[in-house]
C-alpha positions as CSV (number, residue, x, y, z in Angstrom):
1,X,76.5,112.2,107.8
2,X,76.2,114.6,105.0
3,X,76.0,112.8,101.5
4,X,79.0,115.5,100.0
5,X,81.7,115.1,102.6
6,X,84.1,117.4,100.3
7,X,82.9,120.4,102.1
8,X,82.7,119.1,105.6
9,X,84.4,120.7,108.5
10,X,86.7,117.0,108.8
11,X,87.8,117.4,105.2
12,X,88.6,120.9,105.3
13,X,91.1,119.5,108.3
14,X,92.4,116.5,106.7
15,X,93.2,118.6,103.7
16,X,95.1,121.3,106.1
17,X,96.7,118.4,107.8
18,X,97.9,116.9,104.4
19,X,99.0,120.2,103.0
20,X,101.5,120.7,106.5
21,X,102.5,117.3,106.4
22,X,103.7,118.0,102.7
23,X,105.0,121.5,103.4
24,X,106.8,119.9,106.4
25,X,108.5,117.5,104.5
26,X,110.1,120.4,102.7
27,X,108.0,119.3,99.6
28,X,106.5,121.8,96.8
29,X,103.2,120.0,95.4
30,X,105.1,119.0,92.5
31,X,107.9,117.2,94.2
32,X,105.1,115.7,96.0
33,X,103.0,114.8,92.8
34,X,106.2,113.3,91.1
35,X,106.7,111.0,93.8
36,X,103.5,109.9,93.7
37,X,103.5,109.6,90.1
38,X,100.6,112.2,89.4
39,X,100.0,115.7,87.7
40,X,100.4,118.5,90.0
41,X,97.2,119.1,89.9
42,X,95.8,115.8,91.6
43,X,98.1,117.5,94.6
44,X,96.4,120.7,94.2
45,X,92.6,119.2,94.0
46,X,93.2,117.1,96.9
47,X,94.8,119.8,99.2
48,X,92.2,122.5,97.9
49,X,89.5,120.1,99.0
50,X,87.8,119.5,95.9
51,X,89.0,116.0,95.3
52,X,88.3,113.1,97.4
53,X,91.6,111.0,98.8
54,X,91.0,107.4,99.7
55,X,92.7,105.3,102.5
56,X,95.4,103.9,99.8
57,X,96.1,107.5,98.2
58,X,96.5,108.4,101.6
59,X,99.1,105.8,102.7
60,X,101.0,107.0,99.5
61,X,101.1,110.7,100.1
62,X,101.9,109.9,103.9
63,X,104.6,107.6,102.5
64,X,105.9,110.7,100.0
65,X,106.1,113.2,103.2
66,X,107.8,110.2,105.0
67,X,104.9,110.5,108.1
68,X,103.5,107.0,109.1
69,X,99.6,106.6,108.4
70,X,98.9,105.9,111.7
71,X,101.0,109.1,112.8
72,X,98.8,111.4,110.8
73,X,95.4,109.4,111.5
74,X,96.2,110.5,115.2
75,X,96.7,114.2,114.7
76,X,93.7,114.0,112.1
77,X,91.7,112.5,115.0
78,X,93.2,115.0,117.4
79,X,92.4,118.0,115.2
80,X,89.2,116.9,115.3
């Protein structure tokens, strides 16, 4: 596995996958970054691929878009 995952063929999907998750929840990136309690910007790093997004962060923004993490860990693993 590559050292720098951030610019991986799998993050560049689990960033698209988070970003329709978010757009499907009828959620601008700030609504989503107020409800997780962050600058817009974390939203915006995260979805542009240039910040890393651990298994907790993720639970929260899947909570935020109302999408169970095991519901987007399969169409992650299915985009894949």
């Amino acid at each position: 596995m590559p050292s720098n995952t951030l610019y991986t063929k799998e993050n560049e999907i689990l960033t698209r996958l988070m970003r329709e998750m978010r757009v499907a929840a009828g959620l601008t990136q700030a609504a989503c970054s107020e409800a997780l309690g962050k600058p817009q910007s974390y939203v915006s790093k995260i979805e542009g691929g240039s910040q890393r997004i651990d298994l907790l962060q993720l639970r929260d923004y899947c909570r935020v878009c109302e999408v169970s993490l095991t519901t987007f860990v399969r169409r992650f693993e299915s985009a894949l």
